[in-house]
C-alpha positions as CSV (number, residue, x, y, z in Angstrom):
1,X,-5.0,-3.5,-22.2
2,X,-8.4,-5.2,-22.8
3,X,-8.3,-8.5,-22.1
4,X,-10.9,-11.4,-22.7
5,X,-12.0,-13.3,-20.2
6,X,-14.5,-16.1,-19.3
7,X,-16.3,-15.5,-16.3
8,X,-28.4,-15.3,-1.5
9,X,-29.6,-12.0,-2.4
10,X,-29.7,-10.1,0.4
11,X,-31.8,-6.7,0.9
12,X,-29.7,-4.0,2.6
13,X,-31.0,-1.1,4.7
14,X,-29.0,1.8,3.2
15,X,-28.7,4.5,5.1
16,X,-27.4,7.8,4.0
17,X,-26.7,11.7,5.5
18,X,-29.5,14.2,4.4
19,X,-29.5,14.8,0.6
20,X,-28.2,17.3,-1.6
21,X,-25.3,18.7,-3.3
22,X,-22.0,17.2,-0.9
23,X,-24.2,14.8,0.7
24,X,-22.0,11.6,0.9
25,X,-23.5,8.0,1.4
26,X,-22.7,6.2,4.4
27,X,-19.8,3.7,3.7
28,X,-19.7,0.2,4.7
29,X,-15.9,-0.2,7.0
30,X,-13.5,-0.6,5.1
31,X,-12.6,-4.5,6.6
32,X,-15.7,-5.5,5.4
33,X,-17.1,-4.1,2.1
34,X,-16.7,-6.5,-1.3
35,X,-17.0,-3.2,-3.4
36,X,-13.7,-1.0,-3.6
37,X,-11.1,0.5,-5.5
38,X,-9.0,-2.3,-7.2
39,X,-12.1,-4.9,-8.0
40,X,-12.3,-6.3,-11.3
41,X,-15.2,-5.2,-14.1
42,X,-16.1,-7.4,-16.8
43,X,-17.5,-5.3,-19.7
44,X,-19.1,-7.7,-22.7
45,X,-16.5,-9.9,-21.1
46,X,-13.2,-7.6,-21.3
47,X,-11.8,-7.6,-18.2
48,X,-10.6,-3.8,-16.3
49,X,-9.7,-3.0,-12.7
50,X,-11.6,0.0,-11.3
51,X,-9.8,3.1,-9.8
52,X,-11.9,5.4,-7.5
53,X,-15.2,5.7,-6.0
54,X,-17.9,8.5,-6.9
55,X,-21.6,9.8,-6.1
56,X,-24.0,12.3,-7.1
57,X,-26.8,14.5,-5.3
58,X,-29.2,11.7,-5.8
59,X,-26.7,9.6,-3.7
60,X,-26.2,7.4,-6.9
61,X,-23.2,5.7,-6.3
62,X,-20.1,5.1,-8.8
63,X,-17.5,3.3,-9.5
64,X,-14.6,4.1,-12.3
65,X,-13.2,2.2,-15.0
66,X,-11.0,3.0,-18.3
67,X,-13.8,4.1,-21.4
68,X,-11.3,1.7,-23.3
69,X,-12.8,-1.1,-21.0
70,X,-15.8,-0.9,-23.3
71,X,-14.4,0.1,-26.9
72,X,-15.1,-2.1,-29.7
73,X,-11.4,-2.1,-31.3
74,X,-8.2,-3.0,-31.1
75,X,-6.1,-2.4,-27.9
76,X,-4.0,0.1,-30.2
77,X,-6.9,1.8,-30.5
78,X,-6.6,4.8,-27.9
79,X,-7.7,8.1,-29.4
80,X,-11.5,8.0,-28.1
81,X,-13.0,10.6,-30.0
82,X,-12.7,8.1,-33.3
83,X,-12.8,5.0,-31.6
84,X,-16.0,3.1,-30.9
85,X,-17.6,2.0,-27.5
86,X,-20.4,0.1,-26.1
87,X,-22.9,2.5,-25.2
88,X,-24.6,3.7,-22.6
89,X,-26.6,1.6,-20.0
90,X,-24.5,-1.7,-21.2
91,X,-24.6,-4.1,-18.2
92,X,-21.0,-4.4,-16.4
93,X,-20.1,-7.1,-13.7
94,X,-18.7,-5.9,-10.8
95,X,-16.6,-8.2,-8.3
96,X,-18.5,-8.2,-5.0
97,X,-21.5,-7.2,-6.0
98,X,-25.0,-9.0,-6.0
99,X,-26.3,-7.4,-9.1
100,X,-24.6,-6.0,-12.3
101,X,-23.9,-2.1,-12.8
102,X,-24.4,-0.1,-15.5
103,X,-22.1,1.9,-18.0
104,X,-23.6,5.2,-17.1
105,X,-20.8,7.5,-18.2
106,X,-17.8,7.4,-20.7
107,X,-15.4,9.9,-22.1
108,X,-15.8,8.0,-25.5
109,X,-19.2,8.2,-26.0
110,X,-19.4,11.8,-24.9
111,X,-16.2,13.0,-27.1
112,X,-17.4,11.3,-30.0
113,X,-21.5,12.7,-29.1
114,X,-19.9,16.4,-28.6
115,X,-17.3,15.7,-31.6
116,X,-14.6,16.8,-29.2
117,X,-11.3,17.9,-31.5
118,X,-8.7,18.7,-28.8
119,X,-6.2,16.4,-29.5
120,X,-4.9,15.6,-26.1
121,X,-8.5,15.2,-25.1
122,X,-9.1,12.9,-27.5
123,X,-5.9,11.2,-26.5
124,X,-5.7,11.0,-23.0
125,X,-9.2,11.2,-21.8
126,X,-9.9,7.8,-20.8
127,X,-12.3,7.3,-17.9
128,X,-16.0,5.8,-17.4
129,X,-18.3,5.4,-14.4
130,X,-20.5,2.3,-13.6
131,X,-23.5,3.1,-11.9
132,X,-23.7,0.2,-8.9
133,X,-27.6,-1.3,-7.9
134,X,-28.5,0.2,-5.4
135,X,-28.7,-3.4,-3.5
136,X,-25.0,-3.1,-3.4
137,X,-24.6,0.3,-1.8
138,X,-24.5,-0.9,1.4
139,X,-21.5,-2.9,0.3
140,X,-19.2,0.2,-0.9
141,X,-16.0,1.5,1.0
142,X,-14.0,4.3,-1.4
143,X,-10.4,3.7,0.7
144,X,-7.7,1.9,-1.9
145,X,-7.0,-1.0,-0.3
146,X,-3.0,-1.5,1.3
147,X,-2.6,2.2,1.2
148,X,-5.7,4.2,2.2
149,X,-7.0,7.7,1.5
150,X,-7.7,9.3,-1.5
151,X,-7.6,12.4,0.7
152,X,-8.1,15.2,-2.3
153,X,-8.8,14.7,-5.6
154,X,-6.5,16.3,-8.2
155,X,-2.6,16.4,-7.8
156,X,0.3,17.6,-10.0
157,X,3.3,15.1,-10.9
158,X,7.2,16.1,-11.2
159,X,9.9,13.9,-12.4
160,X,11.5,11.5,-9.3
161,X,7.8,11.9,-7.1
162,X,6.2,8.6,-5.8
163,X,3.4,7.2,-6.9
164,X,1.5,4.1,-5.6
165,X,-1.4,2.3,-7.5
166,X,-3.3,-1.0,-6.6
167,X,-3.9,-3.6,-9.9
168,X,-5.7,-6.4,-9.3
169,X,-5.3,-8.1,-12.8
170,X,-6.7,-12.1,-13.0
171,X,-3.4,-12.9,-14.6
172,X,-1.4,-12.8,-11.3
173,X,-3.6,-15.8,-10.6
174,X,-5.0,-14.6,-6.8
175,X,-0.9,-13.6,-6.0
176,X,-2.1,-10.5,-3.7
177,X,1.2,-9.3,-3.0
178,X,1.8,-8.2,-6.3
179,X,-0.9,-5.8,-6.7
180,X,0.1,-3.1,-4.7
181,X,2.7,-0.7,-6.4
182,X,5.0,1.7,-5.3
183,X,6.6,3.6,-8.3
184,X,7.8,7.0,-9.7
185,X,6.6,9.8,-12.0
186,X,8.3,10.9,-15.0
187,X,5.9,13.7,-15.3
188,X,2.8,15.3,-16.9
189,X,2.3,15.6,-20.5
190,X,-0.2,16.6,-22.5
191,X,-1.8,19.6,-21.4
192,X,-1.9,18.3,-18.2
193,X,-3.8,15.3,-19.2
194,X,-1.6,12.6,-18.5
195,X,1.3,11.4,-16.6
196,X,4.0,9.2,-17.3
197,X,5.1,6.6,-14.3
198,X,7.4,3.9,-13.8
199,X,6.3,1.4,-11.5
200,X,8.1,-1.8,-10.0
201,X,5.8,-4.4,-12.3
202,X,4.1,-2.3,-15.0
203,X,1.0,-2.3,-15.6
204,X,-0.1,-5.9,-17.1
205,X,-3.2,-6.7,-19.5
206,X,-6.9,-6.7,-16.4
207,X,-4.9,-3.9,-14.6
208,X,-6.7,-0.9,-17.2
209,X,-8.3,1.8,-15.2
210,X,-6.4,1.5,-11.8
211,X,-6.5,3.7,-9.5
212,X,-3.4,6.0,-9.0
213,X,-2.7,8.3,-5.5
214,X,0.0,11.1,-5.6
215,X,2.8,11.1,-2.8
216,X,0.7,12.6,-0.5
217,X,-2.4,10.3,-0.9
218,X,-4.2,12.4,-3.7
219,X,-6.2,10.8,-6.8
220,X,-3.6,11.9,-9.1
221,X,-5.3,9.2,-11.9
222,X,-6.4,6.3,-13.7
223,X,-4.0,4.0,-15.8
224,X,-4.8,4.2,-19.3
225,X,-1.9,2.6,-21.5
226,X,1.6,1.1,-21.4
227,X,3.7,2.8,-23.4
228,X,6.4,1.9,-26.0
229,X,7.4,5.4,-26.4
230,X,9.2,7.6,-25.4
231,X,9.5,5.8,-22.2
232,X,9.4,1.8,-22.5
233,X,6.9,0.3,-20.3
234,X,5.9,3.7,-18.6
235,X,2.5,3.4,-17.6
236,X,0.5,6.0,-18.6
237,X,-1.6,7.5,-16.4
238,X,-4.8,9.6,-17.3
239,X,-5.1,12.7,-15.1
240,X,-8.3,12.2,-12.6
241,X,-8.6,15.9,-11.9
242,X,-8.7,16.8,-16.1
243,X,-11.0,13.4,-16.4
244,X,-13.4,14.0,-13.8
245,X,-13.9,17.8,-14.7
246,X,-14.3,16.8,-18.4
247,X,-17.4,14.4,-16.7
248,X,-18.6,16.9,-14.4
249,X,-19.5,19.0,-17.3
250,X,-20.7,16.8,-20.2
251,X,-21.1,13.5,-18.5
252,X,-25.2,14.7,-17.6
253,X,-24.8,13.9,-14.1
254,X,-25.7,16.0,-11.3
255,X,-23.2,17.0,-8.5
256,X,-21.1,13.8,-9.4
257,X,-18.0,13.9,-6.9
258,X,-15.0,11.9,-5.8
259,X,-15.7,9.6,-2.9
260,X,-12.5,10.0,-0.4
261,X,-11.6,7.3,1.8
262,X,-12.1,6.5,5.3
263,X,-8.9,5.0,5.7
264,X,-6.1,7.0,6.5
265,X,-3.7,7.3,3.6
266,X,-0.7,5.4,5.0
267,X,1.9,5.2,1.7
268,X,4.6,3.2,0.5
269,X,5.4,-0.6,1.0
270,X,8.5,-0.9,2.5
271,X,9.2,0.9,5.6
Protein backbone atom coordinates (compact mmCIF):
# COMPACT_ATOMS: atom_id res chain seq x y z
CA UNK A 1 0.00 0.00 0.00
CA UNK A 2 2.91 2.43 -0.94
CA UNK A 3 2.16 4.37 -3.50
CA UNK A 4 4.28 6.86 -5.69
CA UNK A 5 3.45 10.11 -5.95
CA UNK A 6 4.63 13.54 -7.38
CA UNK A 7 4.33 16.17 -5.10
CA UNK A 8 4.71 32.78 4.36
CA UNK A 9 6.59 31.21 7.15
CA UNK A 10 5.07 32.26 10.03
CA UNK A 11 6.72 32.12 13.69
CA UNK A 12 4.31 30.64 16.30
CA UNK A 13 4.24 31.42 19.99
CA UNK A 14 3.86 27.82 21.44
CA UNK A 15 2.70 27.62 24.52
CA UNK A 16 2.67 24.52 26.60
CA UNK A 17 1.55 23.24 30.43
CA UNK A 18 4.57 22.86 32.82
CA UNK A 19 6.93 20.04 31.68
CA UNK A 20 7.52 16.62 32.57
CA UNK A 21 6.38 13.18 32.38
CA UNK A 22 2.18 13.62 31.33
CA UNK A 23 2.76 17.09 30.46
CA UNK A 24 0.62 17.60 27.21
CA UNK A 25 1.16 20.49 24.71
CA UNK A 26 -1.46 22.87 24.18
CA UNK A 27 -3.53 21.99 21.00
CA UNK A 28 -4.49 24.38 18.39
CA UNK A 29 -8.93 23.87 18.19
CA UNK A 30 -9.69 21.51 16.40
CA UNK A 31 -11.62 23.89 13.43
CA UNK A 32 -8.53 25.32 12.82
CA UNK A 33 -5.40 23.24 12.96
CA UNK A 34 -3.74 21.96 9.28
CA UNK A 35 -1.97 19.15 11.37
CA UNK A 36 -4.29 16.06 12.33
CA UNK A 37 -5.02 12.62 12.20
CA UNK A 38 -5.85 11.63 8.47
CA UNK A 39 -3.17 14.09 6.67
CA UNK A 40 -1.15 12.77 4.05
CA UNK A 41 2.93 12.04 4.48
CA UNK A 42 5.17 11.77 1.59
CA UNK A 43 8.19 9.63 2.50
CA UNK A 44 11.02 9.75 -0.49
CA UNK A 45 7.86 10.40 -2.32
CA UNK A 46 5.59 7.29 -1.16
CA UNK A 47 2.59 8.59 -0.20
CA UNK A 48 0.79 7.22 3.64
CA UNK A 49 -2.01 8.70 5.66
CA UNK A 50 -1.12 9.26 9.32
CA UNK A 51 -3.22 7.71 12.30
CA UNK A 52 -2.75 9.34 15.73
CA UNK A 53 -1.05 12.01 17.46
CA UNK A 54 1.92 11.59 20.15
CA UNK A 55 4.43 13.57 22.48
CA UNK A 56 7.13 13.09 24.83
CA UNK A 57 8.41 14.77 28.27
CA UNK A 58 10.33 17.19 26.11
CA UNK A 59 6.98 18.17 24.65
CA UNK A 60 8.26 16.85 21.18
CA UNK A 61 5.46 16.35 19.20
CA UNK A 62 4.53 13.23 16.89
CA UNK A 63 2.71 12.17 14.38
CA UNK A 64 2.20 8.33 13.23
CA UNK A 65 2.57 6.65 10.09
CA UNK A 66 2.89 2.82 8.72
CA UNK A 67 7.07 1.83 9.02
CA UNK A 68 6.12 0.28 5.51
CA UNK A 69 5.67 4.04 4.42
CA UNK A 70 9.41 4.11 4.40
CA UNK A 71 10.57 0.46 3.36
CA UNK A 72 12.72 0.09 0.36
CA UNK A 73 10.76 -3.05 -1.19
CA UNK A 74 8.05 -4.30 -2.63
CA UNK A 75 4.46 -3.65 -1.28
CA UNK A 76 4.45 -7.66 -0.58
CA UNK A 77 7.10 -7.01 1.46
CA UNK A 78 5.49 -6.87 5.07
CA UNK A 79 7.60 -8.90 7.62
CA UNK A 80 9.74 -5.84 8.93
CA UNK A 81 12.32 -7.54 10.70
CA UNK A 82 13.90 -8.60 7.09
CA UNK A 83 12.66 -5.90 5.12
CA UNK A 84 14.59 -2.72 4.55
CA UNK A 85 13.69 0.97 5.53
CA UNK A 86 14.90 4.41 5.12
CA UNK A 87 16.47 5.21 8.18
CA UNK A 88 16.36 7.36 10.74
CA UNK A 89 16.13 11.23 10.59
CA UNK A 90 14.96 10.90 6.66
CA UNK A 91 12.94 14.04 5.91
CA UNK A 92 8.99 13.38 5.60
CA UNK A 93 6.44 15.98 4.18
CA UNK A 94 3.66 16.54 6.21
CA UNK A 95 0.26 18.13 4.77
CA UNK A 96 -0.32 21.37 6.65
CA UNK A 97 2.76 21.91 7.82
CA UNK A 98 5.43 24.79 7.08
CA UNK A 99 8.48 22.71 7.46
CA UNK A 100 9.24 18.93 6.82
CA UNK A 101 9.30 16.32 9.82
CA UNK A 102 11.56 13.79 10.53
CA UNK A 103 11.43 9.83 10.60
CA UNK A 104 12.26 9.69 14.25
CA UNK A 105 10.95 6.23 15.09
CA UNK A 106 10.12 2.89 13.18
CA UNK A 107 9.37 -0.57 14.12
CA UNK A 108 11.52 -1.70 11.11
CA UNK A 109 14.51 -0.18 11.92
CA UNK A 110 14.37 -1.07 15.62
CA UNK A 111 13.26 -4.95 14.89
CA UNK A 112 15.86 -5.36 12.38
CA UNK A 113 18.63 -3.17 15.00
CA UNK A 114 17.35 -5.51 18.07
CA UNK A 115 17.13 -8.66 15.48
CA UNK A 116 13.65 -9.14 16.82
CA UNK A 117 12.52 -13.02 16.02
CA UNK A 118 8.94 -13.09 17.27
CA UNK A 119 7.18 -13.91 14.32
CA UNK A 120 3.97 -11.97 14.87
CA UNK A 121 6.20 -9.11 15.78
CA UNK A 122 7.92 -9.19 12.88
CA UNK A 123 4.67 -9.47 11.08
CA UNK A 124 2.31 -7.18 12.37
CA UNK A 125 4.38 -4.50 13.96
CA UNK A 126 4.02 -1.76 11.56
CA UNK A 127 4.09 1.70 12.98
CA UNK A 128 6.56 4.87 12.77
CA UNK A 129 6.51 8.35 14.30
CA UNK A 130 7.50 11.61 12.51
CA UNK A 131 8.87 14.12 14.61
CA UNK A 132 7.00 17.63 13.44
CA UNK A 133 9.30 21.20 13.56
CA UNK A 134 8.60 22.67 16.22
CA UNK A 135 7.29 25.78 13.88
CA UNK A 136 4.34 23.56 13.32
CA UNK A 137 3.33 22.81 16.86
CA UNK A 138 1.19 25.49 17.20
CA UNK A 139 -0.69 24.01 14.24
CA UNK A 140 -1.48 20.34 15.87
CA UNK A 141 -5.07 19.12 17.08
CA UNK A 142 -4.92 15.03 17.99
CA UNK A 143 -9.05 14.65 17.51
CA UNK A 144 -9.80 12.37 14.15
CA UNK A 145 -11.58 14.38 12.11
CA UNK A 146 -15.72 13.44 11.49
CA UNK A 147 -15.68 11.31 14.52
CA UNK A 148 -13.63 12.77 17.44
CA UNK A 149 -11.85 11.33 20.50
CA UNK A 150 -9.35 8.99 20.75
CA UNK A 151 -10.52 8.83 24.33
CA UNK A 152 -8.02 5.74 25.60
CA UNK A 153 -5.52 4.21 23.87
CA UNK A 154 -5.64 0.44 23.57
CA UNK A 155 -8.92 -1.60 22.96
CA UNK A 156 -9.79 -5.29 22.34
CA UNK A 157 -11.79 -6.34 19.05
CA UNK A 158 -14.63 -9.25 18.88
CA UNK A 159 -16.11 -10.51 15.78
CA UNK A 160 -19.49 -8.17 14.67
CA UNK A 161 -17.87 -4.84 16.85
CA UNK A 162 -17.69 -1.44 14.91
CA UNK A 163 -14.99 0.15 13.92
CA UNK A 164 -14.58 3.60 12.24
CA UNK A 165 -11.30 4.84 10.48
CA UNK A 166 -10.58 8.13 8.53
CA UNK A 167 -8.40 7.59 4.96
CA UNK A 168 -7.61 10.37 3.25
CA UNK A 169 -5.93 8.64 0.15
CA UNK A 170 -4.99 11.22 -3.07
CA UNK A 171 -6.70 8.74 -5.21
CA UNK A 172 -10.23 9.74 -4.17
CA UNK A 173 -9.23 12.88 -5.97
CA UNK A 174 -10.30 15.63 -2.95
CA UNK A 175 -13.99 13.36 -2.71
CA UNK A 176 -14.15 13.97 1.24
CA UNK A 177 -17.04 12.00 1.82
CA UNK A 178 -15.42 9.03 1.17
CA UNK A 179 -12.82 9.07 3.76
CA UNK A 180 -14.63 8.52 6.76
CA UNK A 181 -15.48 4.73 7.44
CA UNK A 182 -17.69 2.94 9.41
CA UNK A 183 -16.94 -0.91 9.41
CA UNK A 184 -16.74 -4.15 11.47
CA UNK A 185 -14.12 -6.39 13.17
CA UNK A 186 -13.55 -9.79 12.40
CA UNK A 187 -11.26 -10.03 15.33
CA UNK A 188 -7.74 -10.13 16.73
CA UNK A 189 -5.03 -12.37 15.53
CA UNK A 190 -1.80 -12.71 16.15
CA UNK A 191 -0.99 -12.61 19.65
CA UNK A 192 -2.95 -9.83 19.90
CA UNK A 193 -1.11 -7.95 17.30
CA UNK A 194 -3.47 -7.34 14.75
CA UNK A 195 -7.05 -7.12 13.83
CA UNK A 196 -8.97 -8.09 10.97
CA UNK A 197 -11.87 -5.47 9.70
CA UNK A 198 -14.17 -5.11 7.10
CA UNK A 199 -15.02 -1.72 6.12
CA UNK A 200 -17.62 -0.19 3.62
CA UNK A 201 -14.60 0.82 0.87
CA UNK A 202 -11.44 -0.95 1.96
CA UNK A 203 -8.58 0.37 2.44
CA UNK A 204 -7.12 1.78 -1.10
CA UNK A 205 -3.33 2.31 -2.01
CA UNK A 206 -2.31 6.46 0.14
CA UNK A 207 -4.68 5.19 2.92
CA UNK A 208 -1.49 3.02 4.84
CA UNK A 209 -1.17 3.93 8.44
CA UNK A 210 -4.78 5.19 9.15
CA UNK A 211 -5.91 5.77 12.18
CA UNK A 212 -8.43 3.17 13.63
CA UNK A 213 -10.94 3.96 16.88
CA UNK A 214 -12.73 0.98 18.64
CA UNK A 215 -16.70 1.28 19.20
CA UNK A 216 -16.28 3.20 22.03
CA UNK A 217 -13.86 5.86 20.59
CA UNK A 218 -10.48 4.03 21.59
CA UNK A 219 -7.16 3.84 19.39
CA UNK A 220 -7.68 0.35 18.74
CA UNK A 221 -4.89 0.73 15.56
CA UNK A 222 -3.18 1.60 12.50
CA UNK A 223 -4.01 -0.07 9.04
CA UNK A 224 -1.21 -1.91 7.85
CA UNK A 225 -2.35 -4.29 4.83
CA UNK A 226 -5.29 -5.43 2.71
CA UNK A 227 -5.52 -8.80 2.88
CA UNK A 228 -6.09 -11.64 0.25
CA UNK A 229 -6.39 -14.15 2.94
CA UNK A 230 -8.18 -15.60 4.81
CA UNK A 231 -10.60 -12.80 4.52
CA UNK A 232 -10.61 -11.01 0.99
CA UNK A 233 -10.12 -7.39 1.24
CA UNK A 234 -10.12 -7.35 5.12
CA UNK A 235 -8.05 -4.57 6.13
CA UNK A 236 -5.70 -5.36 8.47
CA UNK A 237 -5.22 -3.51 11.25
CA UNK A 238 -1.93 -3.30 13.44
CA UNK A 239 -2.85 -3.16 17.13
CA UNK A 240 -1.86 0.49 18.55
CA UNK A 241 -1.73 -0.64 22.15
CA UNK A 242 0.99 -3.74 21.17
CA UNK A 243 2.68 -0.99 18.60
CA UNK A 244 3.06 1.74 20.81
CA UNK A 245 4.34 -0.40 23.86
CA UNK A 246 6.74 -2.12 21.48
CA UNK A 247 7.96 1.91 20.92
CA UNK A 248 7.74 2.97 24.34
CA UNK A 249 10.39 0.48 25.19
CA UNK A 250 12.98 0.26 22.28
CA UNK A 251 11.91 3.30 20.19
CA UNK A 252 14.73 5.59 22.63
CA UNK A 253 12.20 8.10 23.42
CA UNK A 254 11.33 9.43 26.62
CA UNK A 255 7.79 9.39 28.16
CA UNK A 256 6.39 9.13 24.48
CA UNK A 257 2.38 9.01 24.88
CA UNK A 258 -0.79 8.98 22.86
CA UNK A 259 -2.18 12.41 22.32
CA UNK A 260 -6.21 12.08 22.94
CA UNK A 261 -8.48 14.34 21.34
CA UNK A 262 -10.27 17.33 22.32
CA UNK A 263 -13.23 16.57 20.42
CA UNK A 264 -15.72 14.47 21.86
CA UNK A 265 -15.83 11.10 20.27
CA UNK A 266 -19.20 11.19 18.53
CA UNK A 267 -19.26 7.63 16.26
CA UNK A 268 -20.85 6.31 13.34
CA UNK A 269 -22.09 8.04 10.12
CA UNK A 270 -25.45 7.47 9.74
CA UNK A 271 -27.71 8.15 12.48
Amino acid sequence: MRTKVSLLCVVALIFFLPSGAGAEPAWAPADQATIHPGVMTFTDGAQCTSNFVFFDSSNNVYIGQAAHCAGLGGATETDGCDAESLPLGTPVEVDGASAPGTLAYSSWVTMRDRQERDGNTCAYNDFALIKLAAVDYAKVNPSVPFFGGPNAVGATSSFGDKVYSYGNSSLRFGFSPLSPKEGVSLGQCCGGWSHDVYTETPGIPGDSGSAFLSETGAALGTLSTVAILPFPASNGVGDLAHELDYAQRFGGINSLQLALGTEDFTGGITP
